[in-house]
Residue frames as a rotation matrix with the C-alpha (Angstrom) as fourth column:
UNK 1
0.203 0.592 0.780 61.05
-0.517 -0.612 0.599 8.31
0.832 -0.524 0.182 -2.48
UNK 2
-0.906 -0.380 0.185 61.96
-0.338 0.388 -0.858 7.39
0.254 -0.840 -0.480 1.39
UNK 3
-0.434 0.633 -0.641 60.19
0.765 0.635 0.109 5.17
0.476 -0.443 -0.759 3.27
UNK 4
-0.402 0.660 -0.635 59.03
0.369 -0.518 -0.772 8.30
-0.838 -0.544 -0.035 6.03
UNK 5
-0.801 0.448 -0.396 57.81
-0.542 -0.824 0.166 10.17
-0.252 0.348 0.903 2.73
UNK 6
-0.927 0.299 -0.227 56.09
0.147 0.845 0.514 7.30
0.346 0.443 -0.827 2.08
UNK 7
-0.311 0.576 -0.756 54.53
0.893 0.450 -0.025 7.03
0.326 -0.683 -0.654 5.71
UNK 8
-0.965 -0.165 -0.204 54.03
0.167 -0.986 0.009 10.78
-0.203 -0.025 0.979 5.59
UNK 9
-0.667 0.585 -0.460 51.79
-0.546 0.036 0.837 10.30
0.507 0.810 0.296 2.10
UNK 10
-0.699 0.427 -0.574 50.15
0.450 0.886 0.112 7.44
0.556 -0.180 -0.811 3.96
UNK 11
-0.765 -0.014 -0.644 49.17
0.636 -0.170 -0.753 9.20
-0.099 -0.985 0.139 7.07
UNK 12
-0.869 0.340 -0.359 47.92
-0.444 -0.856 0.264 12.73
-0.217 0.389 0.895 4.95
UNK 13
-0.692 0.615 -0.379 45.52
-0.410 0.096 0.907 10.55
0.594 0.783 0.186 2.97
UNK 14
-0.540 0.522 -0.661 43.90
0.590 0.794 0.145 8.49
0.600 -0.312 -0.736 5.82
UNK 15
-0.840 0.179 -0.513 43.51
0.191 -0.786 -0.588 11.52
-0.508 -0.592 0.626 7.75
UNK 16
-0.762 0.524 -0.381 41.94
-0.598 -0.795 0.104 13.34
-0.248 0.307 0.919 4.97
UNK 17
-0.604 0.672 -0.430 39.67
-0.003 0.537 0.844 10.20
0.797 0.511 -0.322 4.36
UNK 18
-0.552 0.317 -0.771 38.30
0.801 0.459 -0.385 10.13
0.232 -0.830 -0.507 8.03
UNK 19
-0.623 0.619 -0.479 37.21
0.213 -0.454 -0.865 13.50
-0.753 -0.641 0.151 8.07
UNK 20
-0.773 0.471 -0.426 35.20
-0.628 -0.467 0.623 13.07
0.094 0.749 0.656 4.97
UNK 21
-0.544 0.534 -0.647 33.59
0.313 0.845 0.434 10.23
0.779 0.033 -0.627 6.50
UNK 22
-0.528 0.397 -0.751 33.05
0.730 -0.240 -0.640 12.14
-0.434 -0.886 -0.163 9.46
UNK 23
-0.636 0.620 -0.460 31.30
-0.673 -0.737 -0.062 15.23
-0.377 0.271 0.886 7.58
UNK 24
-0.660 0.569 -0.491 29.46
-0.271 0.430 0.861 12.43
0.701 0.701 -0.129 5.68
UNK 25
-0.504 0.560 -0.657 28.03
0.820 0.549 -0.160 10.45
0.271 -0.620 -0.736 8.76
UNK 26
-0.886 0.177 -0.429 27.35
0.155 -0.759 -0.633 14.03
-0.437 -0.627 0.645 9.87
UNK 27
-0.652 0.604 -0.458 25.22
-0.752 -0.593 0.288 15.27
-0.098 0.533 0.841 7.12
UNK 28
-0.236 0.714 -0.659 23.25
-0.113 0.654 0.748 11.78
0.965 0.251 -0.074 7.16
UNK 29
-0.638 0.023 -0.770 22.64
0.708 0.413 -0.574 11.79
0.305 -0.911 -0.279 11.26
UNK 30
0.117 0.823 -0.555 21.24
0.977 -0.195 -0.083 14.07
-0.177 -0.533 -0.827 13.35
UNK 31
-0.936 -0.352 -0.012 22.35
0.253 -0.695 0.673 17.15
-0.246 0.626 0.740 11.11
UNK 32
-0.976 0.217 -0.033 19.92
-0.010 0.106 0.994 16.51
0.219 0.971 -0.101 8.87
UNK 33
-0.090 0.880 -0.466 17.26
0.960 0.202 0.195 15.72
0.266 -0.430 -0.863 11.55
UNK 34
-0.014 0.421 -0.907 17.29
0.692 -0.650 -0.312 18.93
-0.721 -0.633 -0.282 13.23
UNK 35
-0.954 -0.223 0.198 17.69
0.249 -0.225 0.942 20.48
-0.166 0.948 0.271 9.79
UNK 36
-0.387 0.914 -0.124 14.06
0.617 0.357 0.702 18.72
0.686 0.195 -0.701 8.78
UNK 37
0.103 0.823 -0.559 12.54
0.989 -0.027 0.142 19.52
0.102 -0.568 -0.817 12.08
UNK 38
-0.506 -0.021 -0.862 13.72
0.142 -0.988 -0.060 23.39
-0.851 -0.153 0.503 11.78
UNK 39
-0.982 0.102 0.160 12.64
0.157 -0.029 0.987 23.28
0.105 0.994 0.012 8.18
UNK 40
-0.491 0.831 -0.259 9.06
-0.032 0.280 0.959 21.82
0.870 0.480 -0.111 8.95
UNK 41
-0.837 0.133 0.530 8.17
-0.541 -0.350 -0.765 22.60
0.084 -0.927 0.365 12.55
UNK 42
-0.110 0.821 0.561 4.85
-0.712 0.329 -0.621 21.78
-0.694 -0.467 0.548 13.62
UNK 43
0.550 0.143 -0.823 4.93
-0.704 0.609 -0.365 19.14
0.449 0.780 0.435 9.91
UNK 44
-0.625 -0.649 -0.433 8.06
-0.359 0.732 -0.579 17.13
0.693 -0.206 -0.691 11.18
UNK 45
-0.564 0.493 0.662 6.15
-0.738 0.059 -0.672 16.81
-0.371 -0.868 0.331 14.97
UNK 46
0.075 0.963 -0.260 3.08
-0.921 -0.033 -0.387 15.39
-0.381 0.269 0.885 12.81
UNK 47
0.218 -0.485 -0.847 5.13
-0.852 0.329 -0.408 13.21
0.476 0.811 -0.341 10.58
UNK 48
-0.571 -0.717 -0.400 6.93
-0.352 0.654 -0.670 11.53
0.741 -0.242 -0.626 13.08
UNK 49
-0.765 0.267 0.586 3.63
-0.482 0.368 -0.795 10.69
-0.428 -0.891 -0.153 15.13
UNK 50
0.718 0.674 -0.175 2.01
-0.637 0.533 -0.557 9.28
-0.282 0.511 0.812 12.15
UNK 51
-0.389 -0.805 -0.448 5.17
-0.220 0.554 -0.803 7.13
0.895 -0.214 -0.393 12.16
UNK 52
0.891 0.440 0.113 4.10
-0.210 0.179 0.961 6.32
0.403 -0.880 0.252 15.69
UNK 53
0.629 -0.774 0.076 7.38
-0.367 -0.209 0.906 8.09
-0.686 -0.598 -0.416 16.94
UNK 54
0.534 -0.576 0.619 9.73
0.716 0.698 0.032 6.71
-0.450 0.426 0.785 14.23
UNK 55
0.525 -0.044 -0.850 11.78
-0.152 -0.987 -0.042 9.62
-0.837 0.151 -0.525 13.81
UNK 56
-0.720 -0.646 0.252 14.37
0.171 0.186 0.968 7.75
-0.672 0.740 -0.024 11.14
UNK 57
-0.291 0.769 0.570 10.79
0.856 0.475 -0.203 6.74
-0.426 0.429 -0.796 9.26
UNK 58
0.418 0.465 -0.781 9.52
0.440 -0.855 -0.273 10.67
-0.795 -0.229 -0.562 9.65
UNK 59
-0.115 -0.724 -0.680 13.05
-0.169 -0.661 0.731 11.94
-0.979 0.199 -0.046 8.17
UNK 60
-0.813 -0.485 0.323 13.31
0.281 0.159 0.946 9.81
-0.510 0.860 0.007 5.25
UNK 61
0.217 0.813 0.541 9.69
0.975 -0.213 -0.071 10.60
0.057 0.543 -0.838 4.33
UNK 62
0.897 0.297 -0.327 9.94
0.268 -0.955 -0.131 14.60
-0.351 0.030 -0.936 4.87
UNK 63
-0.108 -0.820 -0.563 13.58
-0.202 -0.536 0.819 14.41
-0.974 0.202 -0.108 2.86
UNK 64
-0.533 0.226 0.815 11.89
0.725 0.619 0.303 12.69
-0.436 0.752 -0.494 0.14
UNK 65
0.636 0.748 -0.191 9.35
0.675 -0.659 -0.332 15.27
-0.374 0.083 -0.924 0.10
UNK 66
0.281 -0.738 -0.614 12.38
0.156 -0.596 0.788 18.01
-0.947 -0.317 -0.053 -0.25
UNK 67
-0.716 -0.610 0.339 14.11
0.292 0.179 0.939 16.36
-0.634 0.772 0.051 -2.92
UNK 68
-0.426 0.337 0.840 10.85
0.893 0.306 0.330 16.06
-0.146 0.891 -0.431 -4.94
UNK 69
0.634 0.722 0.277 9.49
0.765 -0.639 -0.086 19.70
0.115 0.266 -0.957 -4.19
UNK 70
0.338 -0.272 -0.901 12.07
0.593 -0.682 0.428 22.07
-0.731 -0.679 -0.069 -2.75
UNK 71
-0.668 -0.734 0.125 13.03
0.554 -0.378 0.742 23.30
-0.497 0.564 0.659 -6.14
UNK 72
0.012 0.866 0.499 9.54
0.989 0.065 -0.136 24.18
-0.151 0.495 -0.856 -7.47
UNK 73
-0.848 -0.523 -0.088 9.25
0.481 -0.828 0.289 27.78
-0.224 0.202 0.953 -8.26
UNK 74
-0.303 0.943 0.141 6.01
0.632 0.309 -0.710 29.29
-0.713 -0.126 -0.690 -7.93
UNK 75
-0.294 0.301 0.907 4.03
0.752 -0.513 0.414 31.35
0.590 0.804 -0.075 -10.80
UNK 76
-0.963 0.130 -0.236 3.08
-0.023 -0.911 -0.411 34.82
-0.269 -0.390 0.881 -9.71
UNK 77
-0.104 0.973 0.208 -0.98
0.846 0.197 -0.496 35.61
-0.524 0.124 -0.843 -10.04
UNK 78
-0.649 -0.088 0.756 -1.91
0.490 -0.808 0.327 37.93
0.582 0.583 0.567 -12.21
UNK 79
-0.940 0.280 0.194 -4.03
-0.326 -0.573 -0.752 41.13
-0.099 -0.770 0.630 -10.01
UNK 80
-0.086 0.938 -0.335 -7.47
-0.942 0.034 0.335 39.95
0.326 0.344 0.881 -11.93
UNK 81
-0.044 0.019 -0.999 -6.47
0.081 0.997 0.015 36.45
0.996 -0.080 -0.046 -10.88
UNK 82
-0.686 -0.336 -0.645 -5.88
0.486 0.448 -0.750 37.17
0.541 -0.828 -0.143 -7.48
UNK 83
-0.767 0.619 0.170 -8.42
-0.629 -0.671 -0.392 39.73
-0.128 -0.408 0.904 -6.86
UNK 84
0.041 0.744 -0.667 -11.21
-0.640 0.532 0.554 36.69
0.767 0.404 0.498 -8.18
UNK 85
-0.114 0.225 -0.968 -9.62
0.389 0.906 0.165 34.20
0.914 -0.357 -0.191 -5.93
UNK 86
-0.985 0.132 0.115 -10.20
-0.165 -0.491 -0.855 37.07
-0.056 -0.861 0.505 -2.93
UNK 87
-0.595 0.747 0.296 -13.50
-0.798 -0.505 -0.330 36.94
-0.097 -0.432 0.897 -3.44
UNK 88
0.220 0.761 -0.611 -14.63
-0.334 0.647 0.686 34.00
0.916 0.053 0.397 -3.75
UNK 89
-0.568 -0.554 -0.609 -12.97
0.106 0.685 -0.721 33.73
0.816 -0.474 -0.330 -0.65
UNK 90
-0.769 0.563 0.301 -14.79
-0.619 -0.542 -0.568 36.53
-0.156 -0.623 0.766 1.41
UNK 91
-0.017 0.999 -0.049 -17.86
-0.802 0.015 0.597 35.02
0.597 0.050 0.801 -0.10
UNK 92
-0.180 0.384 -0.905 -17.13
0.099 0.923 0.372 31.50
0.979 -0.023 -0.204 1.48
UNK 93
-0.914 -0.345 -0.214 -16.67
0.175 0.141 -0.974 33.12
0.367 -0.928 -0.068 4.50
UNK 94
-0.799 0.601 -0.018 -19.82
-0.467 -0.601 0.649 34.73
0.380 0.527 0.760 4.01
UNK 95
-0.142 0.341 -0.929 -21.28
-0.592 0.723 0.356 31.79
0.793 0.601 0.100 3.28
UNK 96
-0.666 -0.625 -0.408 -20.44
0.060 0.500 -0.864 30.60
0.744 -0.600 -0.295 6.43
UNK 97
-0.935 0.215 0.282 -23.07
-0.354 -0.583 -0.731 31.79
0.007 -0.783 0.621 8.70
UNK 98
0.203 0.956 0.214 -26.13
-0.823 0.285 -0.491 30.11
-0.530 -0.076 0.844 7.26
UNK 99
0.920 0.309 -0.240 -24.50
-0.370 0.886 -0.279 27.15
0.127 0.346 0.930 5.39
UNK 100
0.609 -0.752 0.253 -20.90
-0.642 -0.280 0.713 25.84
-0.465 -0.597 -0.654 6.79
UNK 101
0.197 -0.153 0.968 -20.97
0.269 0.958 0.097 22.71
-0.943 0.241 0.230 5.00
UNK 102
0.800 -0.144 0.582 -21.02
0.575 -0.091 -0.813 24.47
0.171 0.985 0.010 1.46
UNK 103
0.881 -0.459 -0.116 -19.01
-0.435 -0.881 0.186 27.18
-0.187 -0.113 -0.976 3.08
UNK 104
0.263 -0.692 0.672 -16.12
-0.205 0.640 0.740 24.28
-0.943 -0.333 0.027 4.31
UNK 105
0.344 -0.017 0.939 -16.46
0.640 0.736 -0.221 22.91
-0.687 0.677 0.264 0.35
UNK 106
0.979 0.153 0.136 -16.03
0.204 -0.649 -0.733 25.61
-0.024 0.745 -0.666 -1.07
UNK 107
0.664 -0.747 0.049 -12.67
-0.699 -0.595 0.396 26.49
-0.266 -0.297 -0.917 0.93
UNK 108
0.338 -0.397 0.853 -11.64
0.017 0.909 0.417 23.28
-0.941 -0.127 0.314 0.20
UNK 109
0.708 -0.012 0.706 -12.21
0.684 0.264 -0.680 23.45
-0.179 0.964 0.195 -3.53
UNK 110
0.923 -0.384 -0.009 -10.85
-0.340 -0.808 -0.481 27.09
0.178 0.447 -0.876 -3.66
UNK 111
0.353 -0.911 0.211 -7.22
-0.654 -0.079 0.752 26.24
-0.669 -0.404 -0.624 -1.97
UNK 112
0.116 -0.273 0.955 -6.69
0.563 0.810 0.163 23.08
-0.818 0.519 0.247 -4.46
UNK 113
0.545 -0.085 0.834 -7.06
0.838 0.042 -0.543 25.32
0.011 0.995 0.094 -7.33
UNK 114
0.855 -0.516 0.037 -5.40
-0.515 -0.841 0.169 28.53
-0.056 -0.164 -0.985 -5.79
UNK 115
0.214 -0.803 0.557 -2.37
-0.143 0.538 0.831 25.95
-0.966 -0.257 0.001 -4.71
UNK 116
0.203 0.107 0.973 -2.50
0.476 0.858 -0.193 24.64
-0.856 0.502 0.124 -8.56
UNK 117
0.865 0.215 0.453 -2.72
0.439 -0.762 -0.477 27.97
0.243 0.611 -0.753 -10.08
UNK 118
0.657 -0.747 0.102 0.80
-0.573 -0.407 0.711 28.87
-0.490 -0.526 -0.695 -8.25
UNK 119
-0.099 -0.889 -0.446 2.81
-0.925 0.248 -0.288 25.93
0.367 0.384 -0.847 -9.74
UNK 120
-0.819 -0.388 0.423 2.35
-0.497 0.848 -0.184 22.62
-0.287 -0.361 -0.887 -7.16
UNK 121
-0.983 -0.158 0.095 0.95
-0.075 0.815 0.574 20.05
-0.168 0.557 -0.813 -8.36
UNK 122
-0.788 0.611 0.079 -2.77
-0.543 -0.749 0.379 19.92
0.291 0.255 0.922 -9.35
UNK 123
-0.695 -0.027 0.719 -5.55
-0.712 0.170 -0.682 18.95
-0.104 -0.985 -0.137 -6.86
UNK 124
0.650 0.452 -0.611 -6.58
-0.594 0.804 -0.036 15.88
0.474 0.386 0.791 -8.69
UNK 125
0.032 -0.491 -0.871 -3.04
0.528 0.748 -0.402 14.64
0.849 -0.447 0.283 -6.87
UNK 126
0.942 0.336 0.000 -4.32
0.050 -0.140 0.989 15.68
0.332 -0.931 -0.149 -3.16
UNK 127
0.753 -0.612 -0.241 -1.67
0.438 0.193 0.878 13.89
-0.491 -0.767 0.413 -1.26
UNK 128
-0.023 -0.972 0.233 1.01
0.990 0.010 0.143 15.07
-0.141 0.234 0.962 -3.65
UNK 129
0.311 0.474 0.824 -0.31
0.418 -0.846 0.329 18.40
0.853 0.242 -0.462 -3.84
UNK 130
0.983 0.173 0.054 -0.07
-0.044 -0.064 0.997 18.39
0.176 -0.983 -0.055 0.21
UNK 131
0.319 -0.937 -0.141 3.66
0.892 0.247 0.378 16.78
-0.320 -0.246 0.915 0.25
UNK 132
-0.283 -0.388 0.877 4.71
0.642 -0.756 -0.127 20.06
0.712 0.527 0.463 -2.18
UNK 133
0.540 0.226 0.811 2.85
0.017 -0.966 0.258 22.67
0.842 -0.126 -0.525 -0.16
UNK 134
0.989 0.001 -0.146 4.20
0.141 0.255 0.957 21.23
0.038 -0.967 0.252 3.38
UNK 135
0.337 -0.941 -0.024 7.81
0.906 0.318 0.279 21.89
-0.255 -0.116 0.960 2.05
UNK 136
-0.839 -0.514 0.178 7.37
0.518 -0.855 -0.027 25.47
0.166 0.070 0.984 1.72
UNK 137
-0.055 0.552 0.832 4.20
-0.645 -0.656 0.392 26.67
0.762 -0.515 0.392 3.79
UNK 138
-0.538 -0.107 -0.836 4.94
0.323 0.890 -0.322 23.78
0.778 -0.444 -0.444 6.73
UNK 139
-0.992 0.037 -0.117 3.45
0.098 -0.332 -0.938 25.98
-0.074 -0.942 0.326 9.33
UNK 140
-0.498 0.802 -0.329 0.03
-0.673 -0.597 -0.437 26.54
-0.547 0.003 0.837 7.46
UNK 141
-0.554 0.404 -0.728 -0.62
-0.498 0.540 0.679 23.48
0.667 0.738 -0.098 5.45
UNK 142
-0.873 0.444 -0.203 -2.10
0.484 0.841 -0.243 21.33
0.062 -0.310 -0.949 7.85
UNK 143
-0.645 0.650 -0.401 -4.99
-0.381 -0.729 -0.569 24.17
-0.662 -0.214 0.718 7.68
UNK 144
-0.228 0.566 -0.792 -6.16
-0.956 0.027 0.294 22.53
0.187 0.824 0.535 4.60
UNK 145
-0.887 -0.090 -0.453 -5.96
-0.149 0.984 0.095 19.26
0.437 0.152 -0.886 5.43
UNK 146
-0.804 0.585 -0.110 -8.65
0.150 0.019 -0.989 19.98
-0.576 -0.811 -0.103 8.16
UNK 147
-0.168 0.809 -0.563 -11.08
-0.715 -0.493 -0.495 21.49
-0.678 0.319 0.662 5.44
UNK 148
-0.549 -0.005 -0.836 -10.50
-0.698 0.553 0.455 18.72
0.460 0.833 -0.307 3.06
UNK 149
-0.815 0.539 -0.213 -11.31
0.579 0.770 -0.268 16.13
0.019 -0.342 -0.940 5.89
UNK 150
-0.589 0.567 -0.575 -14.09
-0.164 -0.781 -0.602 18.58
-0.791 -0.260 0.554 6.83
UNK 151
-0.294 0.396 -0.870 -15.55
-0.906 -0.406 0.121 18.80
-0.306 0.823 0.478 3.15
UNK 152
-0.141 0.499 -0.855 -15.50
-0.760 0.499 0.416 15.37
0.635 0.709 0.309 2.44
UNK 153
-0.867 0.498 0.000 -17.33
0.227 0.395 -0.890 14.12
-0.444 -0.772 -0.455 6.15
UNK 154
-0.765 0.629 -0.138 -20.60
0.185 0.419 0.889 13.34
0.617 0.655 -0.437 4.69
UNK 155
0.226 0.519 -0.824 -21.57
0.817 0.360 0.451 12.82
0.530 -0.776 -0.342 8.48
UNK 156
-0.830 -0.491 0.265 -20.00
0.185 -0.691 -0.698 15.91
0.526 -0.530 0.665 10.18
UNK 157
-0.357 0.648 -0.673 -22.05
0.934 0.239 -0.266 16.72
-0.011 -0.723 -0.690 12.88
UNK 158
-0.145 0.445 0.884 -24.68
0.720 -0.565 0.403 19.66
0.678 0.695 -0.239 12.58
UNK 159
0.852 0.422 -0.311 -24.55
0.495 -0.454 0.741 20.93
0.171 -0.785 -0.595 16.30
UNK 160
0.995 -0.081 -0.055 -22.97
-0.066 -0.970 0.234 23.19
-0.072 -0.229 -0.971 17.87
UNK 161
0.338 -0.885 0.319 -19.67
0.115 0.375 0.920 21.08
-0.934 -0.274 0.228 18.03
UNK 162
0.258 -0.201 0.945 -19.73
0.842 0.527 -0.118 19.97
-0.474 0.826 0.306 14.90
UNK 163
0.950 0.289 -0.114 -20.20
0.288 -0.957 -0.028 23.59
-0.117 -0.006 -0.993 14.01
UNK 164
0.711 -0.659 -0.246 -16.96
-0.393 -0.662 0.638 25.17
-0.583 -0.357 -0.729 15.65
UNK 165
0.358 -0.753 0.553 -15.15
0.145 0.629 0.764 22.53
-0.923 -0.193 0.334 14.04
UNK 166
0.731 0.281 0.621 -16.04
0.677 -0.413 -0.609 23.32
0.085 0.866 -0.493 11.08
UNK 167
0.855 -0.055 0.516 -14.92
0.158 -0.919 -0.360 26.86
0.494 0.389 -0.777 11.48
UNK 168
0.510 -0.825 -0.244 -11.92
-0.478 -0.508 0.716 26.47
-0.715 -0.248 -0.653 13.04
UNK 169
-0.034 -0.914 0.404 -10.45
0.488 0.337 0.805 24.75
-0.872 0.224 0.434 10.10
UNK 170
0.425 0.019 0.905 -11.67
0.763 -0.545 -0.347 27.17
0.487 0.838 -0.246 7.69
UNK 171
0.956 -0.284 -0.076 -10.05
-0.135 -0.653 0.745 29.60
-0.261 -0.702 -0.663 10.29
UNK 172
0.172 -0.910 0.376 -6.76
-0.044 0.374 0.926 27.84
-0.984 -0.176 0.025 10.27
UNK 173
0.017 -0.343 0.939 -6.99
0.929 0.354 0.112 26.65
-0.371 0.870 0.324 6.37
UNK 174
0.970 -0.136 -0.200 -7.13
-0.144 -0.989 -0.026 31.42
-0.194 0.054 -0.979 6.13
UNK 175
0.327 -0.923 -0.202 -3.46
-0.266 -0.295 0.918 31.28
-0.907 -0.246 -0.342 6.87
UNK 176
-0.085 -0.770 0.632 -2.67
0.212 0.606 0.767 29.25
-0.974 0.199 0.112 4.06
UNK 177
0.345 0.237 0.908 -4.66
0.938 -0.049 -0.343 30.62
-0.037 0.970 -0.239 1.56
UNK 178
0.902 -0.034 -0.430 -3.39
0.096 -0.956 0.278 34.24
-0.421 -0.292 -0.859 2.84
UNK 179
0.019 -0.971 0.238 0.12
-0.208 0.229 0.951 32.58
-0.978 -0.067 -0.198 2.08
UNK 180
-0.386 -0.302 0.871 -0.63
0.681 0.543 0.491 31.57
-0.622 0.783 -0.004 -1.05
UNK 181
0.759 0.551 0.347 -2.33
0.647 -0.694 -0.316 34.68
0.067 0.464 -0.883 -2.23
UNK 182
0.928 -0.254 -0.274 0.25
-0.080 -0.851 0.518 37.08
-0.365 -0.459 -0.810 -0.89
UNK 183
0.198 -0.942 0.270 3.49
-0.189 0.234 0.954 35.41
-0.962 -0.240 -0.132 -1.71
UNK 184
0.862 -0.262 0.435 5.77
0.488 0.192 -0.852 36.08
0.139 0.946 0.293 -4.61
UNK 185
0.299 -0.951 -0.075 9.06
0.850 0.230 0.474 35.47
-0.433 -0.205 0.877 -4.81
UNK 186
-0.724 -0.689 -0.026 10.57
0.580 -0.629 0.518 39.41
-0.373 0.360 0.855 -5.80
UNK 187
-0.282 0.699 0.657 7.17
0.668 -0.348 0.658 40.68
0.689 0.624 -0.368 -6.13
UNK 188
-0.942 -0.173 0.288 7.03
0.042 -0.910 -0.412 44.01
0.334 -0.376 0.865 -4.80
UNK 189
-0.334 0.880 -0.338 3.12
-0.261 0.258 0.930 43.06
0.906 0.399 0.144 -4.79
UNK 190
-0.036 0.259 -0.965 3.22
0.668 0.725 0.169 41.13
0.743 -0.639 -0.199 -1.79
UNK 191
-0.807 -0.587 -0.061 3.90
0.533 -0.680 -0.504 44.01
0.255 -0.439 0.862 0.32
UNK 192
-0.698 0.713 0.064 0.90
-0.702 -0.699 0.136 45.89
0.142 0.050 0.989 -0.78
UNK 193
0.039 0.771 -0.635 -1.26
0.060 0.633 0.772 42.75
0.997 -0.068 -0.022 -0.31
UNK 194
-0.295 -0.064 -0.953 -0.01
0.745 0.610 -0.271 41.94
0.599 -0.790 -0.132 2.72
UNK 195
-0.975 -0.177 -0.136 -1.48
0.220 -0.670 -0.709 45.29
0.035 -0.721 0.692 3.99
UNK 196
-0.407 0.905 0.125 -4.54
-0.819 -0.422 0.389 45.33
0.405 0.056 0.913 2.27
UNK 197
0.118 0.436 -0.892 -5.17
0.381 0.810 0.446 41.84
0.917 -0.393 -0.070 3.81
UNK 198
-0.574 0.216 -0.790 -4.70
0.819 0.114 -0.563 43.09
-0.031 -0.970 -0.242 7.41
UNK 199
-0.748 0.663 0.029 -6.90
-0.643 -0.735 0.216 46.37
0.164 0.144 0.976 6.19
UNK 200
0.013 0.800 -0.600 -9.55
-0.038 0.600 0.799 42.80
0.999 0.013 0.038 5.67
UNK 201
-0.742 -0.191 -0.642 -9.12
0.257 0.804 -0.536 41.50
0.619 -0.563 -0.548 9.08
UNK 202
-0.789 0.613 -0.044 -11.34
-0.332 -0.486 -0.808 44.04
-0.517 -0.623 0.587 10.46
UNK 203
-0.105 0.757 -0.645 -14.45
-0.955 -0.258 -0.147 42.48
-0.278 0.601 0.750 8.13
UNK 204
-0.674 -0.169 -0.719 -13.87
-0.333 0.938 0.092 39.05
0.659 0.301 -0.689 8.25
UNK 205
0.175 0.913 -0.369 -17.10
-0.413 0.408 0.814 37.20
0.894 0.009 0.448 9.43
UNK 206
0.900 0.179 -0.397 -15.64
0.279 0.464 0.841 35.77
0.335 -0.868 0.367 12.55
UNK 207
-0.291 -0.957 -0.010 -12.57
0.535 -0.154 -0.831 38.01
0.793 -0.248 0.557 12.94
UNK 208
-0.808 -0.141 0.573 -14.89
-0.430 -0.523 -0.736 39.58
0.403 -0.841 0.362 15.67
UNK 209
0.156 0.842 0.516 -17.26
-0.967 0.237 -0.095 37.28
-0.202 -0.484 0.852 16.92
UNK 210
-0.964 -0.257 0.074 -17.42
-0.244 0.958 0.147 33.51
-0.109 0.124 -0.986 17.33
UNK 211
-0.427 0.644 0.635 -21.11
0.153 0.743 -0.651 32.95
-0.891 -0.181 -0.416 16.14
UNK 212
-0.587 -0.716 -0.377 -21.22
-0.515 -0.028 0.857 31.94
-0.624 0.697 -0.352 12.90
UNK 213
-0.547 0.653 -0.523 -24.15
-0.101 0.569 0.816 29.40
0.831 0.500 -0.245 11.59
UNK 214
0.099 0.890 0.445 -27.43
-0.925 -0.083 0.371 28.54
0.367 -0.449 0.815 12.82
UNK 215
-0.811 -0.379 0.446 -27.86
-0.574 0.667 -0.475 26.10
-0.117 -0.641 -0.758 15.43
UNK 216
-0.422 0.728 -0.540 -30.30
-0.395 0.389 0.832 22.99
0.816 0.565 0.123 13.99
């Protein structure tokens, strides 16, 4: 073999090593970040300010999260299952108007076991429960988190403040149970829920008014 085929062979291979280092450096840089932060919108934001701005810190925690949930595969409900966990929702909303605090527990309790009944992890592990839903409802999980803190504030405040707060995270923590009630992968189902839930909106307890519990 000549010396240029040599330095030919030489060249070809160093090339083809550099741009595998470049596609590598790629997929581990800021790929990968804006990746995350399309992935998990309003989650990444959150992440990376409970990091106090550490966006490397943010990533490696919300790619961790990925790795360990993004494959999960949820269970479908069966119609008697899902038609039970509707109502106990309505009722908490119900519920809402003269007692917020049981109402708030209740929503709390119901999403841990609705979430658990789907497939992610069961809501004896909270935080890992949370990491699983946040990698495939990112836009609606932090709804629960609010009712959980919410449910287990001993002290929440009974006035009017304390109140609203209340109900807006049982407001917000709606979306997520709507999401988990409605969604199934290839289930023709979801469709027809997803109408008879906006058929509900018109009958939800504070889908037309904002007073909601007695003022102490």
């Amino acid at each position: 073999m000549s010396t240029g085929v040599i330095i030919a062979l030489i060249v070809i291979v160093a090339a083809v090593l550099i741009v595998a280092a470049v596609l590598t450096l790629r997929g581990r840089g800021p790929g990968r970040g804006g990746n995350l932060k399309r992935r998990f919108g309003p989650e990444y934001d959150r992440t990376v300010a409970r990091h106090d701005g550490d966006t490397k810190a943010a990533e490696r925690e919300l790619a961790a999260r990925v790795e360990r949930h993004g494959s999960l595969r949820t269970r479908p409900l069966e119609p008697a299952e899902r038609e039970r966990f509707e109502a106990r929702w309505t009722a908490a909303q119900e519920r809402f108007v003269d007692s917020p605090r049981e109402a708030v527990a209740e929503a709390d309790r119901l999403l841990s076991e609705l979430a658990g009944a789907r497939g992610y992890p069961d809501g004896g592990q909270y935080e890992e429960q949370v990491a699983a839903l946040s990698v495939h409802h990112a836009h609606h999980v932090d709804g629960y988190r609010r009712v959980h803190r919410a449910a287990a504030d001993a002290t929440h405040a009974d006035d009017a403040a304390g109140t609203e707060r209340m109900r807006e995270a049982m407001v917000e923590a709606r979306a997520l149970f709507e999401k988990l009630i409605r969604h199934d992968h290839g289930d023709h189902r979801a469709d027809r829920a997803d109408r008879t839930s906006a058929a509900r909106e018109n009958h939800q307890p504070w889908a037309l008014n904002r007073r909601h519990a007695k003022e102490s």
